[in-house]
C-alpha positions as CSV (number, residue, x, y, z in Angstrom):
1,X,25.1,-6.0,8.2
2,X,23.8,-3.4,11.0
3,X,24.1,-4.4,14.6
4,X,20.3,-4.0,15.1
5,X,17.5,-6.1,13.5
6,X,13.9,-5.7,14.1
7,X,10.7,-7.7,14.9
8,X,7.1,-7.2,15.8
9,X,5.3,-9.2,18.2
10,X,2.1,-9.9,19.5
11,X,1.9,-8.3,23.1
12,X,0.9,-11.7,24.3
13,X,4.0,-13.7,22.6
14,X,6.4,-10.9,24.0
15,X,4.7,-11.4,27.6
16,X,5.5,-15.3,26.9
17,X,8.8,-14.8,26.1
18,X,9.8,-13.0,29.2
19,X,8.9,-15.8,31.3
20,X,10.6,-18.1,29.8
21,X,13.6,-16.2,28.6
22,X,13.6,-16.9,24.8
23,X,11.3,-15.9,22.3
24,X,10.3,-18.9,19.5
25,X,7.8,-16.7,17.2
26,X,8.7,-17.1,13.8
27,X,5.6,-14.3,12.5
28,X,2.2,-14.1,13.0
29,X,0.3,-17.1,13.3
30,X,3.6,-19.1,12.6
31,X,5.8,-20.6,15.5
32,X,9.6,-21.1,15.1
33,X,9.3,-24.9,14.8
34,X,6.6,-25.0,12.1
35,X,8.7,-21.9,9.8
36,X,12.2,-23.1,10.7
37,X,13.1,-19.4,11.8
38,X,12.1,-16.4,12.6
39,X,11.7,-13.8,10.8
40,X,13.5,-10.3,11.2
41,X,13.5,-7.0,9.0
42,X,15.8,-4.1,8.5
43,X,14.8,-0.4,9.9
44,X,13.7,0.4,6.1
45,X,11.2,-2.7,5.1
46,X,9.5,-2.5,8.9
47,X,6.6,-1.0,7.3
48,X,6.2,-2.4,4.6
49,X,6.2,-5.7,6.9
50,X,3.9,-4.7,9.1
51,X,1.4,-3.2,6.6
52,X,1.3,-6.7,4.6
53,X,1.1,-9.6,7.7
54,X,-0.4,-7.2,10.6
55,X,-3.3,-5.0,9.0
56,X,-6.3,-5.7,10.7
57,X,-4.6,-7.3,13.8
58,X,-6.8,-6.6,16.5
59,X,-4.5,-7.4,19.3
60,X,-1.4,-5.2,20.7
61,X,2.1,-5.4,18.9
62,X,5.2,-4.7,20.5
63,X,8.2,-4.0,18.1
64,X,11.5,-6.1,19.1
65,X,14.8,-4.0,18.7
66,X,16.9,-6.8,18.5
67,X,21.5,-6.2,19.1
68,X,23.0,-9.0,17.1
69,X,25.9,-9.5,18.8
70,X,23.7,-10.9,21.3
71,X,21.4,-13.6,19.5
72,X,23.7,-16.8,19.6
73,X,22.0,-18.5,16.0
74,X,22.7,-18.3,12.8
75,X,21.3,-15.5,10.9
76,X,21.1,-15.2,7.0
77,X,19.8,-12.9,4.6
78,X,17.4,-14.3,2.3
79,X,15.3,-13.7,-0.4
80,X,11.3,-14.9,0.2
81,X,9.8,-17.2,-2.7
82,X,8.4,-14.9,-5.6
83,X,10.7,-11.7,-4.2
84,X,13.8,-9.4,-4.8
85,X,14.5,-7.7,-0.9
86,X,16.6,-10.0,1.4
87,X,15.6,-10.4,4.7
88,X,17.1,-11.4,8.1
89,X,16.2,-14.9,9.4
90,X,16.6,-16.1,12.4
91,X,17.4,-19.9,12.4
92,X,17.0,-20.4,15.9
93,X,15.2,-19.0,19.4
94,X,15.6,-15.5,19.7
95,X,17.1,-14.9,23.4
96,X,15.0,-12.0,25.5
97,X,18.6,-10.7,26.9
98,X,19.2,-9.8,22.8
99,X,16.4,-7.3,22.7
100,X,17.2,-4.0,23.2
101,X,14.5,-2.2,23.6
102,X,10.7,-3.7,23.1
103,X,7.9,-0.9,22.7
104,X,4.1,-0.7,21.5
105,X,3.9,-0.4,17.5
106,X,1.2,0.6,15.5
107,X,0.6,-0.5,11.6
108,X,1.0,2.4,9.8
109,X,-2.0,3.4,7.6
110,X,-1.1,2.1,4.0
111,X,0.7,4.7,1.7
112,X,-1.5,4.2,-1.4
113,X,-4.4,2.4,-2.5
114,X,-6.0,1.5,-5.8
115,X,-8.8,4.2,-6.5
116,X,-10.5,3.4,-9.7
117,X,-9.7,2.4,-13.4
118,X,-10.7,5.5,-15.7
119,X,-12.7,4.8,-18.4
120,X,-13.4,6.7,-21.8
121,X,-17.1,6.5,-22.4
122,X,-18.4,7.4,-26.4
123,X,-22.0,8.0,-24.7
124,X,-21.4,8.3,-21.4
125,X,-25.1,7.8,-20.1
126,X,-25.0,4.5,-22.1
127,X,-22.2,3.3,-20.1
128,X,-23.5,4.4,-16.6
129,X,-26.9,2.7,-17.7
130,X,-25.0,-0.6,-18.7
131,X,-22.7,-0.6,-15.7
132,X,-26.0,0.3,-13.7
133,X,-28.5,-2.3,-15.3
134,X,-26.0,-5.4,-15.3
135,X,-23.9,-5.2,-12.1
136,X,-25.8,-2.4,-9.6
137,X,-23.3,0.9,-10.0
138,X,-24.2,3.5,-8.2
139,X,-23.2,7.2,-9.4
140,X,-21.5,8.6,-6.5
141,X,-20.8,12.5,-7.9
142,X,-20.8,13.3,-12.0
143,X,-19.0,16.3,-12.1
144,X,-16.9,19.0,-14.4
145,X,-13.5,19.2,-14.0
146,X,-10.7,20.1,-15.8
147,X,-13.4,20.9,-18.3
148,X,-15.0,18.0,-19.0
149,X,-17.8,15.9,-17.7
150,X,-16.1,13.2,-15.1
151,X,-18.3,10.6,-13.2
152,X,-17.4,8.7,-10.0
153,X,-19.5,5.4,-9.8
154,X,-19.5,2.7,-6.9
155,X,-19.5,-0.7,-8.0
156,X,-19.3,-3.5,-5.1
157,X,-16.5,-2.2,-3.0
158,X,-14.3,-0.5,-5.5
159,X,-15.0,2.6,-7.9
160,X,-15.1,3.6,-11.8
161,X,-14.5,6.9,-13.5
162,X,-16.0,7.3,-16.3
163,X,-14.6,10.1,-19.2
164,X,-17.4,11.8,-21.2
165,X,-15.2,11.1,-24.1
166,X,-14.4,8.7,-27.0
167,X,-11.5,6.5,-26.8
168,X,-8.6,8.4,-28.6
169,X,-8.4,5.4,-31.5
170,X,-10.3,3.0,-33.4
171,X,-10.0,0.0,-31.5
172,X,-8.1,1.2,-28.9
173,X,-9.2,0.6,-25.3
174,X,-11.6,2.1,-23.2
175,X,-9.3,2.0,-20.3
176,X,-7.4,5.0,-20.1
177,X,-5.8,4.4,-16.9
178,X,-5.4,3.1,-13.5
179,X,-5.8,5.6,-10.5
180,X,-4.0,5.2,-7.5
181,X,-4.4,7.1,-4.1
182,X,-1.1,8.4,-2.1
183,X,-0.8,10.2,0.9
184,X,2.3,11.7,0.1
185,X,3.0,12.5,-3.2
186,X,5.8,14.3,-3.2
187,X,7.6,11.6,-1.6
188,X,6.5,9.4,-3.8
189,X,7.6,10.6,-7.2
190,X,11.1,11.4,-5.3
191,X,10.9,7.9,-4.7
192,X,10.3,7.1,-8.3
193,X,12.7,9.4,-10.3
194,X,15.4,8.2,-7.5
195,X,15.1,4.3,-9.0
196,X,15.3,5.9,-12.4
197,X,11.6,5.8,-13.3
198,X,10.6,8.5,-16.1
199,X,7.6,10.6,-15.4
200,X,5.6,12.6,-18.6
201,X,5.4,15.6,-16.9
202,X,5.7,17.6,-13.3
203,X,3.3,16.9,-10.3
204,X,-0.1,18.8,-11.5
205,X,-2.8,21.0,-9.4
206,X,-6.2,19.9,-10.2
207,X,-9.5,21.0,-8.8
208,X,-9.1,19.4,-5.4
209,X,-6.4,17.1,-6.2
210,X,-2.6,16.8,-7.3
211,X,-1.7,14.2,-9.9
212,X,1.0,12.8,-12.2
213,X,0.7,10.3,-14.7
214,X,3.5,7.3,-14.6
215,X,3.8,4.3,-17.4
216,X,4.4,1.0,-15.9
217,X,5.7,-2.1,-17.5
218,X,3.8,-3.2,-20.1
219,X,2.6,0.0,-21.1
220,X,-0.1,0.8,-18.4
221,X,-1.1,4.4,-17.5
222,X,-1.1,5.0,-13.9
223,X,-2.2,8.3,-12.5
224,X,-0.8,8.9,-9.0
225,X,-2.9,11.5,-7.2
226,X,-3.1,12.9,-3.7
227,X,-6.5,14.6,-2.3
228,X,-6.1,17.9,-1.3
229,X,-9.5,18.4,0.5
230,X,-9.5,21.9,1.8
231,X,-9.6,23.0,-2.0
232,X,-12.0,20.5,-3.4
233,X,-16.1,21.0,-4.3
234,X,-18.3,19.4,-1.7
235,X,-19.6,17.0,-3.6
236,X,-16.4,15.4,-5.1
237,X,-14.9,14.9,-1.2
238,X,-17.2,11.3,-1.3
239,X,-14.7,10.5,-4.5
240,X,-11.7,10.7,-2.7
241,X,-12.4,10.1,1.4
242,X,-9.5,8.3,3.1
243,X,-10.6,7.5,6.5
């Protein structure tokens, strides 16, 4: 195991600590007494951690560089209900004079997002009128590219692309595919093809956009794509706006 461990903290439950010389936080909203540790992460899953329990936090975090030589508990790795990573636990109060080094953290902005299931649409005005009449869509931009006839509608808070085409088979689905937003993709597909994932073809320049189409288990589609604004049309940059 490395030497180092890592754990973010509330400003206000670091400020706590200090004056009482031992930090009993097990993670947010959870004290070491109620969880029965306290939970630690490797360099490599801080992100991930922070993205999934301190999102939204409106409050300032301080991340905990922690030397275990100095801790004094018992620490095992474990593997959370419903996971596969094993993390560090703490199963005791985490000593201030153990942390190395305590500094202001910010939640990194999320890595990818779900964009919009693309549909294939036999009579494509007939589907925007359905999805329209029944449930309130909104067309957001209908546009050409890569040839054909693509429309970007807002439903609730999430998004549909609808195909001016006819599914590819009788009785097949509608649903061609899920589209998923990354900023970095590149470093995602390096990501993929390292833990042996098989990809149909090389990243591909769109209009706007770069893409590459993935297979999940079970069979589903995914189309991984990454905005590349300064070469898009005007009217598509509402499709694709990451804020």
């Amino acid at each position: 195991m490395t030497r180092h461990l890592h754990h973010l903290a509330t400003e206000a439950d670091w400020k706590a600590a200090l004056s009482s010389g031992e930090y009993r936080t097990s993670t947010r909203g959870r004290t070491l007494d109620e969880e029965g540790f306290i939970h630690a992460s490797f360099e490599h899953q801080l992100a991930g951690v922070a993205r999934r329990y301190f999102a939204g936090i409106d409050e300032p975090l301080v991340l905990l560089r922690i030397d275990l030589a100095r801790v004094g508990c018992e620490v095992r790795l474990e593997v959370p209900p419903g996971g596969t990573e094993a993390y560090p636990h703490l199963y005791g109060p985490l000593p201030t004079a153990a942390v190395v080094d305590a500094r202001p953290y910010a939640v990194p902005a999320a890595e990818a997002r779900m964009h919009h299931p693309h549909l294939f649409a036999s009579d494509l005005d007939a589907t925007l009128r359905f999805y329209g009449d029944h449930f309130g869509a909104e067309v957001i931009a209908d546009e050409t590219l890569l040839g054909s006839r693509n429309v970007m509608v807002r439903l609730g808070d999430g998004r549909l692309n609808v195909y001016d085409q006819a599914p590819r088979a009788t009785g097949r689905s509608a649903v061609h595919h899920l589209g998923i937003q990354v900023r970095d993709l590149a470093g995602v597909v390096g990501r993929l093809r390292d833990a042996g994932v098989e990809l149909r073809k090389p990243i591909v320049e769109g209009e706007g956009f770069r893409y590459v189409m993935v297979e999940a288990p079970d069979g589903v589609l995914l189309e991984l794509f990454e905005a590349t604004e300064h070469a898009m049309r005007p009217a598509a940059r509402p499709w694709f706006d990451w804020s």
